[in-house]
N, C-alpha and C positions, 0 to 999 in steps of 0.2 A: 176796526170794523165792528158793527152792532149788530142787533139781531137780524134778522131778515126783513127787511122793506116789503121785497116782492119773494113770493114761494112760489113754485111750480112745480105740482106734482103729477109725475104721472102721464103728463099732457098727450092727448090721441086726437087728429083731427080727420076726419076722413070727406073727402068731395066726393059728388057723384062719379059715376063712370061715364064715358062719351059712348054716347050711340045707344042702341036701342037692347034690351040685356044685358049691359054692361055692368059689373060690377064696379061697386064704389074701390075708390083707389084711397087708403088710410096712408098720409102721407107726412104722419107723427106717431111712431108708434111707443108712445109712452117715453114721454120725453121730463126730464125732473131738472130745477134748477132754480136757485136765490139769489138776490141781489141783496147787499145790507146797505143802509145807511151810507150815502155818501164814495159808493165803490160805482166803478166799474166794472161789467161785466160783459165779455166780446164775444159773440156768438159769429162763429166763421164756418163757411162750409161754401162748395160750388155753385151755381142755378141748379135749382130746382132740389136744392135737398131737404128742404124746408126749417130754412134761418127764418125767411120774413115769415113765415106761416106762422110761428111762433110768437112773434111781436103783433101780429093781426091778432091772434087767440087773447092775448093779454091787454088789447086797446078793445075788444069785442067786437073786430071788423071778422071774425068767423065764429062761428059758434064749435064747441069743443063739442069731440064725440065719446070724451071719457078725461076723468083724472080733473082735477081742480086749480085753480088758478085763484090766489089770495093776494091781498095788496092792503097795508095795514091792516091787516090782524083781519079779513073780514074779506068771506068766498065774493071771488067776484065772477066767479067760471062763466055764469048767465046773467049776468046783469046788464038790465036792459032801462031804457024810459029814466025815471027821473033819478036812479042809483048810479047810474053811467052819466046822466049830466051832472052829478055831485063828483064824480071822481075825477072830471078835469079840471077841478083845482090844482088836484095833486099831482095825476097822470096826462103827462104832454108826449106830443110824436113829434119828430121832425125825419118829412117824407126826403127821398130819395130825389125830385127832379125840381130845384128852385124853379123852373120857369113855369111849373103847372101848378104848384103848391100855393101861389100867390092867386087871390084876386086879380085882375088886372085892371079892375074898373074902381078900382077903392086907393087913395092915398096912400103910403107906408103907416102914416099917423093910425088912417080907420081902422085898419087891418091889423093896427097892434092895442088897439084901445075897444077894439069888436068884443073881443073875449072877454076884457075888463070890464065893460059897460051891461056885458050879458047876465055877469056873475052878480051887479049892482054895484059896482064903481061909480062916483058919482062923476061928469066928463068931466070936472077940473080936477079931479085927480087922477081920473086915467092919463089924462093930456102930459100932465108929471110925469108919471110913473112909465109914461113911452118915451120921455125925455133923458129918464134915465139907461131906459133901457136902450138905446140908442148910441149912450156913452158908451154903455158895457159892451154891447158886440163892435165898436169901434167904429160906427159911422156916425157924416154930421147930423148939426140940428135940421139942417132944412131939407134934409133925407124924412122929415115924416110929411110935408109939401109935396113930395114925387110921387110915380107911379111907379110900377115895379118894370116895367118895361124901360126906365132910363140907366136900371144899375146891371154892373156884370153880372155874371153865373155865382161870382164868390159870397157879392154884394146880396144879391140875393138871398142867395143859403144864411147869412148873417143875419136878415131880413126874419126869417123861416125860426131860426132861432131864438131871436128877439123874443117872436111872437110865442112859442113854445117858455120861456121862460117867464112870459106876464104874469101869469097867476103865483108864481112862487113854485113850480108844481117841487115833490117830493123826488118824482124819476121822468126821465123821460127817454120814450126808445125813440131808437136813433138806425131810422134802413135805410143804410149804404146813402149817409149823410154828404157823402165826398164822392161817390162814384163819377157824376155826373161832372167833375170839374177837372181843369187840370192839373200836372200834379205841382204845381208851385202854389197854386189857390187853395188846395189841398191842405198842405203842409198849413196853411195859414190862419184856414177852417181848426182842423185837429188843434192845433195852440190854442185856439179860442174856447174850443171844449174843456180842455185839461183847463184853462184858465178858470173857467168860469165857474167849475168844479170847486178848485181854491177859493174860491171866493164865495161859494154859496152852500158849499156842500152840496148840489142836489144828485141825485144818483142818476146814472145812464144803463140801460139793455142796448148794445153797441152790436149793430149787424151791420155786419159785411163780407165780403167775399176773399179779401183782398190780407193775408195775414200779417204784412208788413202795417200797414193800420190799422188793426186791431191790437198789434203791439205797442205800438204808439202812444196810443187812449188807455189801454186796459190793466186794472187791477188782475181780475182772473180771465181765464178764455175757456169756453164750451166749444170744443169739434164737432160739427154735426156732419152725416154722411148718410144719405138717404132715408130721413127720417129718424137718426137715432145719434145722438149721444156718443162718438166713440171716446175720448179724450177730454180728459178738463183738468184744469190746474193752475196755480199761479202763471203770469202772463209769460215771465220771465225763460222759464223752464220749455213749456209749452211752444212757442214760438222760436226758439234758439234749439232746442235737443229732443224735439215728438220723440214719443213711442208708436204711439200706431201708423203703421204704413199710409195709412191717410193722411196722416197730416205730414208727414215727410212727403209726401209726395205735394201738399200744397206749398212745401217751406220751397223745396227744388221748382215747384215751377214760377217763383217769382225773378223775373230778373236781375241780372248784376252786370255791373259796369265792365266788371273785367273780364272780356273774351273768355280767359283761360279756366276761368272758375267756371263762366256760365256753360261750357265746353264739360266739365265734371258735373255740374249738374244736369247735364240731358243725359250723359253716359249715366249716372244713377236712378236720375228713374226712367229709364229704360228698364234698367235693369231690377227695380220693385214691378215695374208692370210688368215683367216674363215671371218675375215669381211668383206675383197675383195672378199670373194667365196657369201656371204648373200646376200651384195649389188647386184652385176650379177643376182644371182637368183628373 
């Protein structure tokens, strides 16, 4: 790994409060974290802990209420207007639910040669370079002919990351890229990430909920729990032997095949959550 791609220091994001004197609710409270060159990086945590808030802070879908956010070399915490359309070159998303992500009124072809022809691509070499891209996530030629309404939920999400890859970008986050699918489509998405990875180097901010896929894709993993940070470390370690009750507590709640084991896993965290209920008291 190389230096740091993307830095995040600090990060504070705060929304308003609901209702009328309500206090704003700060629901990043100084959150730090890097991605280098060509890594994975897996931000996991439950609804509403604030994993996506984070990847929003860093595409500038919210504004921060403190701490900085850089992306080569160069603060992007506020960047707005035509500093933000320079950085999706580099910085690409791919959203959580293929079937809203997509146009539905634009070919596969417009939809992956939109961004290229935006940037000044001239159309016969977008038309290429969607040709290729087309190879890469593994569907045919005459998938740029269709609309997005004729392919599956998989087919789709393939679609989503086509078009996230057109520019070349340097990283691209990735919130709860697989949630939406099921989990055979899944498994065949995540390949296609690691793949493409291999093949291009470009780096991922990998959010999801789900720590058995974050293990999957991820060089390192960030634990998040209500706005903060508890746990980070190689993926390896992290995912197979947590330290913080948090995250043991998300390893137990993922399923297993075998009764007998999943039968020990409710009996254990059971028994973290009366410790967490002692401790409070």
């Amino acid at each position: 790994m190389t230096a740091a791609l993307l830095d995040v220091s600090d990060l504070r994001v705060t929304y308003p409060g609901r209702g009328f004197r309500a206090r704003p609710d700060e629901v990043l409270h100084g959150v730090s974290l890097s991605v280098a060159e060509g890594e994975t990086l897996g931000i996991v945590g439950e609804s509403g802990s604030g994993k996506t808030t984070i990847g929003r802070a860093v595409l500038g879908l919210v504004a921060p209420s403190g701490g900085t956010v850089r992306f080569l070399d160069q603060d992007i915490t506020h960047a707005a207007g035509r500093q933000r359309r320079a950085l999706a070159r580099d910085l690409q998303v791919v959203f959580q639910d293929p079937y809203t992500s997509l146009n539905p009124a634009l070919t596969i072809g417009d939809i992956l040669s939109e961004p290229l022809v935006v940037q000044g691509t001239a159309l016969r070499e977008a038309r290429v370079r969607v040709a290729e891209l087309l190879d890469q996530v593994g569907l045919p030629q005459d998938a740029s002919e269709r609309l997005p309404r004729e392919f599956s939920g998989g087919q789709r999400q393939r679609v989503a990351i086509a078009r996230a890859l057109a520019p070349q970008p340097r990283l691209i986050v990735c919130d709860e890229p697989v949630s939406a699918l099921d989990l055979s489509t899944q498994a065949r998405v995540l390949d296609l990430f690691v793949d493409i990875q291999r093949r291009t180097s470009v780096a991922y901010l990998f959010i999801s909920h789900d720590l058995a896929v974050i293990r999957q894709v991820s060089h390192r993993v960030s634990v998040i729990y209500r706005g903060d940070i508890v746990e980070s470390g190689a993926a390896g370690p992290v995912t197979s032997t947590p330290e913080h009750p948090y995250t043991q507590k998300l390893l137990l709640a993922a399923p297993v095949a075998d009764p007998a084991e999943q039968r020990k896993r409710r009996a254990e965290r059971h028994r973290l959550a009366a410790a967490e209920r002692d401790k409070a008291a």
